[in-house]
ROSE-4610 file (N, C-alpha, C; in Angstrom, 1 decimal, always signed):
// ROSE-4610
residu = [X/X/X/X/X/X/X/X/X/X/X/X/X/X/X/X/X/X/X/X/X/X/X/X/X/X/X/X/X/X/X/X/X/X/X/X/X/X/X/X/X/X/X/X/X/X/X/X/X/X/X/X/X/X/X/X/X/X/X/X/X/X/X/X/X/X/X/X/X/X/X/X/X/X/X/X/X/X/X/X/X/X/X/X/X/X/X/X/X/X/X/X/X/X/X/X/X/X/X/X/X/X/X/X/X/X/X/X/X/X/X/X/X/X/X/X/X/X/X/X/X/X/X/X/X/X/X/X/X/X/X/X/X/X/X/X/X/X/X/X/X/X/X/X/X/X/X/X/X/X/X/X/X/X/X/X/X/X/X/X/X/X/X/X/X/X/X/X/X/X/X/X/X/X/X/X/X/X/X/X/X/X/X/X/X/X/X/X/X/X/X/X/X/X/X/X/X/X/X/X/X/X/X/X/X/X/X/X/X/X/X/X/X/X/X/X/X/X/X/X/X/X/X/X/X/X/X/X/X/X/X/X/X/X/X/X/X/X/X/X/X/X/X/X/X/X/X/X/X/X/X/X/X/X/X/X/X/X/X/X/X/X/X/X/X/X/X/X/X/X/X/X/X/X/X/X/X/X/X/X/X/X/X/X/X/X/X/X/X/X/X/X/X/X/X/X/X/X/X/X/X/X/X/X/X/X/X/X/X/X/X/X/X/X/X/X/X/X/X/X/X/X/X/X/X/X/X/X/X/X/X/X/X/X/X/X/X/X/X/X/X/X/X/X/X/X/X/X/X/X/X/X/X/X/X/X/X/X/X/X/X/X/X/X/X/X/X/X/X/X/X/X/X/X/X/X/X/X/X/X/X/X/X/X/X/X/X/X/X/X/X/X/X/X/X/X/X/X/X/X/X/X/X/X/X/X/X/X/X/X/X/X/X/X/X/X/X/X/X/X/X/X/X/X/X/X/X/X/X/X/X/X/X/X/X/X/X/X/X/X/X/X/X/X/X/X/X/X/X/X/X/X/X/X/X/X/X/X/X/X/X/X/X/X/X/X/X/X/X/X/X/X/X/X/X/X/X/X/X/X/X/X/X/X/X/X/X/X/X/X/X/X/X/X/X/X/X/X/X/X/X/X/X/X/X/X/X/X/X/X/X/X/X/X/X/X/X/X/X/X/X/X/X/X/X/X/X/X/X/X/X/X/X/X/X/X/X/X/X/X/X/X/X/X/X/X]
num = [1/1/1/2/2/2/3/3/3/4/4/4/5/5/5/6/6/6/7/7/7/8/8/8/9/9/9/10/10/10/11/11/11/12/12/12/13/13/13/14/14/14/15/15/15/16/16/16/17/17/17/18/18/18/19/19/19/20/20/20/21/21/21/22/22/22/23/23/23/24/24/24/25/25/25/26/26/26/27/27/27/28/28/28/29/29/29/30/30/30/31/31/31/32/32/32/33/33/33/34/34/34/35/35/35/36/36/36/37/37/37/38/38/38/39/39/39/40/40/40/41/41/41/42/42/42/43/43/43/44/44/44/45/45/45/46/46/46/47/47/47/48/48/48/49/49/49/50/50/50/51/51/51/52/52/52/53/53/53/54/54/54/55/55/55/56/56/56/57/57/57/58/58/58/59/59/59/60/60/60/61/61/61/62/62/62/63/63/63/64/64/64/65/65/65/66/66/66/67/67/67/68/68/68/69/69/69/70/70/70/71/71/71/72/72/72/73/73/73/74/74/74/75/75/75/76/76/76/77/77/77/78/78/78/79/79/79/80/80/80/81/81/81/82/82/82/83/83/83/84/84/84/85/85/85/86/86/86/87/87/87/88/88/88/89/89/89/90/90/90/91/91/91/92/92/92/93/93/93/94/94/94/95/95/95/96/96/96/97/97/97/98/98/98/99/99/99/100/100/100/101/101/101/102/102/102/103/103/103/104/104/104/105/105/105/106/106/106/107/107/107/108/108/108/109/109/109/110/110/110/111/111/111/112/112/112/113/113/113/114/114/114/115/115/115/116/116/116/117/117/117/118/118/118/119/119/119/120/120/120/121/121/121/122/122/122/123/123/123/124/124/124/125/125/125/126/126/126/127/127/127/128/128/128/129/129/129/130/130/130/131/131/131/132/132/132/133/133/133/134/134/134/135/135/135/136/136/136/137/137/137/138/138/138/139/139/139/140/140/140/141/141/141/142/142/142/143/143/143/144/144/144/145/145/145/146/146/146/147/147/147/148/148/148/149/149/149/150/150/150/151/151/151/152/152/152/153/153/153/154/154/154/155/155/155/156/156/156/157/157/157/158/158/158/159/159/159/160/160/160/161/161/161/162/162/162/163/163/163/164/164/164/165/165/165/166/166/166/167/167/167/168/168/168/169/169/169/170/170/170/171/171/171/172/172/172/173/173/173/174/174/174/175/175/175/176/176/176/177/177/177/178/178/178/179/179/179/180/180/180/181/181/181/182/182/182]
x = [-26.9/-26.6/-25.1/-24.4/-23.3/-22.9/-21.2/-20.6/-20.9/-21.0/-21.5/-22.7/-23.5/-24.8/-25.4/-24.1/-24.4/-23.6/-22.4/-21.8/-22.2/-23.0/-24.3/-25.3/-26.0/-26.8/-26.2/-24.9/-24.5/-24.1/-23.4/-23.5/-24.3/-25.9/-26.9/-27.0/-26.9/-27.4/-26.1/-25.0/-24.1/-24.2/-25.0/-25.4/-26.5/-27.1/-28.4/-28.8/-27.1/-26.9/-25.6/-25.1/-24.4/-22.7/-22.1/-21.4/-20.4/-19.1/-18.0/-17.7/-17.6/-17.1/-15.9/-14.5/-13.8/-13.7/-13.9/-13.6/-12.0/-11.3/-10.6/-9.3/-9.3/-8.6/-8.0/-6.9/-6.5/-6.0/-7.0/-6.0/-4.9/-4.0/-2.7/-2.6/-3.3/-3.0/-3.5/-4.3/-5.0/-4.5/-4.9/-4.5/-4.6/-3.7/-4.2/-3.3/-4.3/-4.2/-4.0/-3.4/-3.8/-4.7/-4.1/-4.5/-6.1/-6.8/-7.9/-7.7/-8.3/-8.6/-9.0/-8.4/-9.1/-9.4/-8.9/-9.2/-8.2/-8.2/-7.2/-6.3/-5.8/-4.9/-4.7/-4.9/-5.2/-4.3/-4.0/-3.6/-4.9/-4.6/-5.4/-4.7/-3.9/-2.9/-1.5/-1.1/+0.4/+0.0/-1.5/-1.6/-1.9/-1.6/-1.2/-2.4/-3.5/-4.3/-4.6/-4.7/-5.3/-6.3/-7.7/-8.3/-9.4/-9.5/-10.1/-11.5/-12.0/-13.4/-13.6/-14.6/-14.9/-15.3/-15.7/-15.8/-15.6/-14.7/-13.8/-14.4/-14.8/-15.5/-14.7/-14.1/-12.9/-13.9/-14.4/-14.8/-14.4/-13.4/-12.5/-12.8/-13.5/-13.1/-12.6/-11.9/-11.4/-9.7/-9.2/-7.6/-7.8/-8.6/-9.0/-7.5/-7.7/-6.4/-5.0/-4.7/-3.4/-2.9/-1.8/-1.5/-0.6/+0.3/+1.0/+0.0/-1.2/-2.5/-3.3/-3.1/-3.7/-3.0/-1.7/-0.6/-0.8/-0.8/-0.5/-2.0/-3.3/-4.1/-5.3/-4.2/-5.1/-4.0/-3.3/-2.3/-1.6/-1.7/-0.7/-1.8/-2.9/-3.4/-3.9/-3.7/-4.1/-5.7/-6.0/-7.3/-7.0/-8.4/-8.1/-9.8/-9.2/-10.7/-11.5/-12.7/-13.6/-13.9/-12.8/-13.0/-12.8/-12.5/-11.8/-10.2/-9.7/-8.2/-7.8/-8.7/-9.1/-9.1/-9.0/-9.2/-8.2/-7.0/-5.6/-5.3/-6.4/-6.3/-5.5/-5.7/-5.5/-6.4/-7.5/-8.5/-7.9/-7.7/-7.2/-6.2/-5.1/-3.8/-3.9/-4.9/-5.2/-5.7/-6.7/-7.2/-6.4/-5.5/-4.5/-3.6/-2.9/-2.4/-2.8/-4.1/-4.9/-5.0/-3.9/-5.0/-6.2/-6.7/-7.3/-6.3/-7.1/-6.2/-7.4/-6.8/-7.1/-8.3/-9.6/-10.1/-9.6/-10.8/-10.3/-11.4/-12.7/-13.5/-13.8/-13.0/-13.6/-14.8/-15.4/-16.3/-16.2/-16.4/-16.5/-17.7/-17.3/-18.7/-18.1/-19.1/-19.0/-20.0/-19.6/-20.6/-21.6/-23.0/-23.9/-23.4/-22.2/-22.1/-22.2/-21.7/-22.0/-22.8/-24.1/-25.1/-26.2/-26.4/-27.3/-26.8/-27.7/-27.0/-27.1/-27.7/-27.8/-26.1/-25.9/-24.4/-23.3/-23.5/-22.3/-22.2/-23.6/-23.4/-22.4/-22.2/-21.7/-20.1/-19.6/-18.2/-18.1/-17.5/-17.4/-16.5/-16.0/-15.7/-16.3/-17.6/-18.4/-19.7/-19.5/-21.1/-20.3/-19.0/-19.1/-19.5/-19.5/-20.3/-21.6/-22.2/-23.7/-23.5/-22.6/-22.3/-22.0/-22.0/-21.4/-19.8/-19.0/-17.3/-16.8/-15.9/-15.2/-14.0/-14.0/-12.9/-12.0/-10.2/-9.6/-8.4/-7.4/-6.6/-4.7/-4.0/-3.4/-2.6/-3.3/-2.7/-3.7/-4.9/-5.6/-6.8/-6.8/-7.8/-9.0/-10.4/-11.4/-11.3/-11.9/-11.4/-12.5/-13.9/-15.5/-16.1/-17.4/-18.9/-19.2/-18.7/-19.5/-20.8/-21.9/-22.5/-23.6/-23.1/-22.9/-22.5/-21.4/-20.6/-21.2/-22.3/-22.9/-24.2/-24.6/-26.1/-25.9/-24.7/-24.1/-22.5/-22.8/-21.4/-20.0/-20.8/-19.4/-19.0/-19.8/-19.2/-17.9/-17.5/-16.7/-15.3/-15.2/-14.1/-13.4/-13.6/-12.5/-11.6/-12.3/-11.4/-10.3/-11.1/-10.1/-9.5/-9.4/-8.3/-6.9/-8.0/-6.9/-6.0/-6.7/-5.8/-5.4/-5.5/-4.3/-4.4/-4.0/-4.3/-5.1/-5.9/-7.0/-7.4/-7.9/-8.6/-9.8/-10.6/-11.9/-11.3/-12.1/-12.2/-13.5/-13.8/-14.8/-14.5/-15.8/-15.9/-16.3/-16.5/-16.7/-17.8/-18.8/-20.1/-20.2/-19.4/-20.1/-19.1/-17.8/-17.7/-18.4/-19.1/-19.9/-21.0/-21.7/-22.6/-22.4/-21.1/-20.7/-20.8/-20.2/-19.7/-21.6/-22.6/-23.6/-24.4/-24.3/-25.4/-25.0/-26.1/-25.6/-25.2]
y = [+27.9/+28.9/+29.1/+30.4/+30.5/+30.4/+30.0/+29.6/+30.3/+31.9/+32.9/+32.5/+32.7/+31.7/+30.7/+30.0/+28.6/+28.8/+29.0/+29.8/+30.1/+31.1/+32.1/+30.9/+29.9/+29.0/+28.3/+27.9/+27.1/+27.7/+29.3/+29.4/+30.2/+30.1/+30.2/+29.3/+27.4/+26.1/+26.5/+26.8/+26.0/+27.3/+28.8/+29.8/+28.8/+28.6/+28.1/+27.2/+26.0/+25.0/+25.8/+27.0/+27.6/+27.1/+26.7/+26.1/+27.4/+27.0/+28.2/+28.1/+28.7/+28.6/+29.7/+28.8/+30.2/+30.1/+31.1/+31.1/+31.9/+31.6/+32.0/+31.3/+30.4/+29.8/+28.5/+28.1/+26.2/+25.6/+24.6/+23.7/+23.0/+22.8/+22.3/+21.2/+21.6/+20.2/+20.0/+18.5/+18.1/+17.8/+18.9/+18.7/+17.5/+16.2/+15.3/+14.8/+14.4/+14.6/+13.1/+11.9/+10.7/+9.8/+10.2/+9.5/+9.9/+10.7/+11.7/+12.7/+13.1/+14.7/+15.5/+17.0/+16.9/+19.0/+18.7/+20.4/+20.3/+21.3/+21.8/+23.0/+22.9/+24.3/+24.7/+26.0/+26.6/+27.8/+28.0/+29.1/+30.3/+31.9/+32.6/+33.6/+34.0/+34.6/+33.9/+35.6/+34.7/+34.4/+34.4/+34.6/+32.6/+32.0/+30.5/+30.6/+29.6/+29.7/+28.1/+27.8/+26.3/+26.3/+25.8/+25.5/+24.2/+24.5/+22.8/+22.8/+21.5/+21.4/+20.0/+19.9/+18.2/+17.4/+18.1/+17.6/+17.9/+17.5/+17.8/+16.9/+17.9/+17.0/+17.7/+16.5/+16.9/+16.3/+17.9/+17.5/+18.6/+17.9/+18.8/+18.2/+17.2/+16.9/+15.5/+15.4/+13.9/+15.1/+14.2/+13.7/+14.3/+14.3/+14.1/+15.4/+16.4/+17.0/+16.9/+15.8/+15.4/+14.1/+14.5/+13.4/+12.4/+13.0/+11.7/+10.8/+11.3/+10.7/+9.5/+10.2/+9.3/+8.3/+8.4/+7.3/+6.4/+6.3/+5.9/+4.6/+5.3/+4.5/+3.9/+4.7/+4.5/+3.5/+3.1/+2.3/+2.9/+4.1/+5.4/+5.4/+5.4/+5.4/+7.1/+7.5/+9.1/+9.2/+10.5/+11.0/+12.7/+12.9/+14.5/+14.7/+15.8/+16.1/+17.1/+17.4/+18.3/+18.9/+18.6/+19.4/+20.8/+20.8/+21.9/+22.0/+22.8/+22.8/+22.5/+22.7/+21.9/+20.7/+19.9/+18.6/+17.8/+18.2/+17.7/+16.9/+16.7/+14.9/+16.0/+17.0/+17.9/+17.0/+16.6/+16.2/+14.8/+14.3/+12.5/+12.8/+13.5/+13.5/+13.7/+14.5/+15.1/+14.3/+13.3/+12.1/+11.0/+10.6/+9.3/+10.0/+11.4/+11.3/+11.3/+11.0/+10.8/+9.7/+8.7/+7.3/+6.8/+7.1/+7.0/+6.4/+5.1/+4.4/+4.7/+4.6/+4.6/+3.4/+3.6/+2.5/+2.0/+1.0/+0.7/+1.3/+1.7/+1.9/+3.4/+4.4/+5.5/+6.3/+7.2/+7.7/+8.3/+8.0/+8.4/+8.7/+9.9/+10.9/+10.2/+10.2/+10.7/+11.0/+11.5/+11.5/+10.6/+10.2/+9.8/+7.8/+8.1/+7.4/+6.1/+5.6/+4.1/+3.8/+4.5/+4.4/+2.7/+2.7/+1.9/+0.7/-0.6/-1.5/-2.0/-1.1/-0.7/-0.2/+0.5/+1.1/+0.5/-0.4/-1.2/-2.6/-2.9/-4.2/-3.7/-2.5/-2.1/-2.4/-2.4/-2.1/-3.9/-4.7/-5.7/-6.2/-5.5/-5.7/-5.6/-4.5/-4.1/-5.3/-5.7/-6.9/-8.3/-8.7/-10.4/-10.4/-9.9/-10.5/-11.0/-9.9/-10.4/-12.1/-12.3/-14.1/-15.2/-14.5/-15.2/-15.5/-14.4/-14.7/-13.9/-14.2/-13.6/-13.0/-12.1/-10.8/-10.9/-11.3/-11.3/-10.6/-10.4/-9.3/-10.1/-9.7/-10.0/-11.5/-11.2/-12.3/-13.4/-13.5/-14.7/-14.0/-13.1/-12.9/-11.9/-12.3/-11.3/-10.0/-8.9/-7.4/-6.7/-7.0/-6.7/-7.6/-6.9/-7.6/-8.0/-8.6/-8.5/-8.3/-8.7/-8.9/-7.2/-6.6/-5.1/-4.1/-5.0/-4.4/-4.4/-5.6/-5.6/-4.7/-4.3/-3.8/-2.2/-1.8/-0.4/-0.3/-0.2/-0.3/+1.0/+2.0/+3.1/+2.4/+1.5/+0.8/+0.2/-0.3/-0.9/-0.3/+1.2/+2.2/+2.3/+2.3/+2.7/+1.2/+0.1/-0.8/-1.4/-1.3/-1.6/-0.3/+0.3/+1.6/+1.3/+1.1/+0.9/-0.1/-1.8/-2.9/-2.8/-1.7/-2.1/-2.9/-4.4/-5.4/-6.6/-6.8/-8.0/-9.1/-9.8/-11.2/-11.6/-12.2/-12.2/-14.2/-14.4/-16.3/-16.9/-17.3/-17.8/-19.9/-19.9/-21.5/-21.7/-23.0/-23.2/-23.2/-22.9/-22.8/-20.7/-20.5/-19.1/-19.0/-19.3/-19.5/-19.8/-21.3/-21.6/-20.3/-20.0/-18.9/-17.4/-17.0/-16.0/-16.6/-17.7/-18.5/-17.9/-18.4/-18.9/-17.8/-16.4/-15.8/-14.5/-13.9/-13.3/-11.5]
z = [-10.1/-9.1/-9.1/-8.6/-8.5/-7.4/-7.8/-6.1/-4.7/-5.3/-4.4/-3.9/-4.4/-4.1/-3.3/-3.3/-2.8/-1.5/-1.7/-0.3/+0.6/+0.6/+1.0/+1.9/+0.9/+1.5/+2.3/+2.6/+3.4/+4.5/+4.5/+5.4/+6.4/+5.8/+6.6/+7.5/+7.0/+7.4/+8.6/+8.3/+9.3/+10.7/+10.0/+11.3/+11.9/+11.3/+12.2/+13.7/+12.7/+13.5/+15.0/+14.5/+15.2/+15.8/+13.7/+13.4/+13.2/+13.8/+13.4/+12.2/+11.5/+10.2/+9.7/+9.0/+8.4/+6.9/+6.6/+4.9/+4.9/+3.2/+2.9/+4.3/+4.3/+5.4/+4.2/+4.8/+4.3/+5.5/+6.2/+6.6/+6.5/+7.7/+7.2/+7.3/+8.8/+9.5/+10.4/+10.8/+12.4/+13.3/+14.2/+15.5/+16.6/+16.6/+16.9/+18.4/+19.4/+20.9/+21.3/+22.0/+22.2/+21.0/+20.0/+18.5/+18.1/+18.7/+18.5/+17.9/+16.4/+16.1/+16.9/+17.4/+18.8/+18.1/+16.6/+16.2/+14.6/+14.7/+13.3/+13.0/+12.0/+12.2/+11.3/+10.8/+9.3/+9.3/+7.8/+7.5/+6.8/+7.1/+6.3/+6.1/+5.0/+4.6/+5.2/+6.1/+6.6/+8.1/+8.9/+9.8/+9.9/+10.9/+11.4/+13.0/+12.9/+14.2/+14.2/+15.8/+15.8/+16.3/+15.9/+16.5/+17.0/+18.1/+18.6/+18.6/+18.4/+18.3/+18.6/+18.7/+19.4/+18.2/+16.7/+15.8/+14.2/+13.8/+12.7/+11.2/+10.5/+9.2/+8.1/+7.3/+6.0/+5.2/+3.9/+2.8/+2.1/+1.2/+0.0/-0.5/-1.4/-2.9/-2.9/-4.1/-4.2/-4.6/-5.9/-5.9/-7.9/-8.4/-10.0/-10.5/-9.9/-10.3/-9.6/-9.3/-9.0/-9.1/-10.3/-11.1/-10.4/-9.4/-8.4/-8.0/-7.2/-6.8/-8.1/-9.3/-10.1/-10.2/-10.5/-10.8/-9.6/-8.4/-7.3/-7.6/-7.4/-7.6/-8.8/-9.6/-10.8/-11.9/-11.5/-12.6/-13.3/-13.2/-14.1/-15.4/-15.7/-16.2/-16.5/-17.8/-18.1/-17.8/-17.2/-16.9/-16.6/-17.4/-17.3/-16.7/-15.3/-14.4/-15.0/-14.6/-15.2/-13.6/-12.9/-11.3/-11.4/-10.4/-9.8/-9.8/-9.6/-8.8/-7.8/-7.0/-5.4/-5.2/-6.3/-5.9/-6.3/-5.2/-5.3/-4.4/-3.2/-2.8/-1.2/-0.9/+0.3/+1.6/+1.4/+2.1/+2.5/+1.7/+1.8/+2.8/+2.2/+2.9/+4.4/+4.5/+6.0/+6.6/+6.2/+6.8/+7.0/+6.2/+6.2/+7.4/+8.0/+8.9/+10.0/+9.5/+11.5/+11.4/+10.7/+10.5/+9.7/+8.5/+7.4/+6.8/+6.0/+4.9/+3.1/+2.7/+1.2/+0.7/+0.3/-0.1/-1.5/-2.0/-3.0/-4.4/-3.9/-4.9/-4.8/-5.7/-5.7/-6.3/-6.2/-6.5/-8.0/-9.1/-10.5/-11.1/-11.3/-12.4/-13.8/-14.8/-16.4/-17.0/-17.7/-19.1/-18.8/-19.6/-20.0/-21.1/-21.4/-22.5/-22.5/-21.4/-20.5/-19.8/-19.7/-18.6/-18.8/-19.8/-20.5/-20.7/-20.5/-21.2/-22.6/-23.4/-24.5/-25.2/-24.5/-24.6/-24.2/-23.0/-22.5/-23.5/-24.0/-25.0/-26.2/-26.4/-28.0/-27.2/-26.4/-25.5/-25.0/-25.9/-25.1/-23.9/-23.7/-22.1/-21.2/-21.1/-20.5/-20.3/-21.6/-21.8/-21.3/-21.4/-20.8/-19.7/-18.7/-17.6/-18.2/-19.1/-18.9/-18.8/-19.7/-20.1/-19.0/-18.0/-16.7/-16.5/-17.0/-17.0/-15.9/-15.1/-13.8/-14.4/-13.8/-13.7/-13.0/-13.6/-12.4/-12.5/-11.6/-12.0/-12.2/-12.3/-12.9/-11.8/-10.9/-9.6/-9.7/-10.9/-10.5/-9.4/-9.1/-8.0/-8.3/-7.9/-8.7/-8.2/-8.8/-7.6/-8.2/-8.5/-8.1/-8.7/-8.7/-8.8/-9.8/-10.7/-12.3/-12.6/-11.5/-11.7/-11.8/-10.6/-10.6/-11.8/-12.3/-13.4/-14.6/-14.6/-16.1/-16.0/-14.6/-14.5/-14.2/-13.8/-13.6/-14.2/-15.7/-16.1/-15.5/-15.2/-14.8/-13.6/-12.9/-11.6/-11.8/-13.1/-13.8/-13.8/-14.0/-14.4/-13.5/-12.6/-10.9/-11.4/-10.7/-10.6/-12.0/-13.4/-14.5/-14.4/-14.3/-14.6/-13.2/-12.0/-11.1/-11.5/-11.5/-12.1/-13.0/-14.1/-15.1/-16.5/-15.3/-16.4/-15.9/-16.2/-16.0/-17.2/-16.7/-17.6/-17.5/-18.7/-18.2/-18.5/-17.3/-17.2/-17.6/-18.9/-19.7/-19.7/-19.9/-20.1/-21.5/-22.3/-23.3/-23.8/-22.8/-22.6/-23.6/-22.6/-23.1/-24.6/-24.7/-26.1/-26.8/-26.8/-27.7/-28.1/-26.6/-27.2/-27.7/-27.6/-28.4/-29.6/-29.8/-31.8/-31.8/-31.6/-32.3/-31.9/-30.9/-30.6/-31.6/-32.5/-33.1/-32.5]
């Protein structure tokens, strides 16, 4: 379907529920009362309006086309989006000044390529967990699930890209069975 399209269907759902809606508008900024969002304030052209509502829902997107945003939480690590333009991290910023802080596990699409553990076994970084080795980051400290990690490998991508640099902590046990497992 096209964006038109889909536009269209939404803002049927949000007439129904008898949701104001503006298009062709950008928020700038939330209007916040006694540490409460209490509305918002948008631009639509050169014309500037605020308005209040009792309930304020920010969904722009992620950050994937903005590369200060990548550096910041991705280890400076190169990534090129298959987004939008929109998704320059507008929505974050607007939330962290109401008080939103930054998690640590973001939301990552790819490709098909790592889905399988068929595919993660060919990637050995992706297969030591199966072996039972902990992941830790450059402080000594673990920063996910391995165990997650070996059963849902893109689960994997957010946090190595964030850390950078990590280590896998093996015993002689799983040495041995790398030497001997073919």
């Amino acid at each position: 379907t096209s964006g038109a399209e889909r536009a269209e269907a939404l803002q049927g759902m949000l007439d129904k529920f008898g949701v104001d809606s503006r298009w062709d508008a950008e928020v700038t900024n939330l209007l916040i009362e006694d540490g409460a969002v209490v509305g918002v304030r948008y631009e639509s052209g050169s014309i500037v309006t605020d308005v209040r509502a009792s309930n304020v829902i920010i969904a722009t997107g992620g950050f994937i086309q903005n590369e200060g945003m990548l550096r910041d939480y991705y280890s400076g690590s190169v990534m090129y989006g298959t987004g939008n333009q929109y998704n320059d991290g507008a929505g974050i910023r607007l939330a962290q000044s109401a008080g939103a802080q930054m998690g640590k596990n973001f939301n990552m699409k790819s490709a098909d390529r790592f889905v399988s553990l068929s595919d993660c076994n060919d990637t050995p970084v992706f297969s030591l967990p199966l072996f039972g080795g902990l992941m830790v980051n450059k402080h000594g400290s673990r920063f996910m699930d391995e165990g997650t990690m070996a059963k849902h490998a893109m689960y994997c991508g957010e946090p190595l890209l964030r850390e950078g640099v990590y280590y896998m902590v093996i015993d002689d046990g799983l040495i041995d069975e790398l030497v001997t497992t073919p």
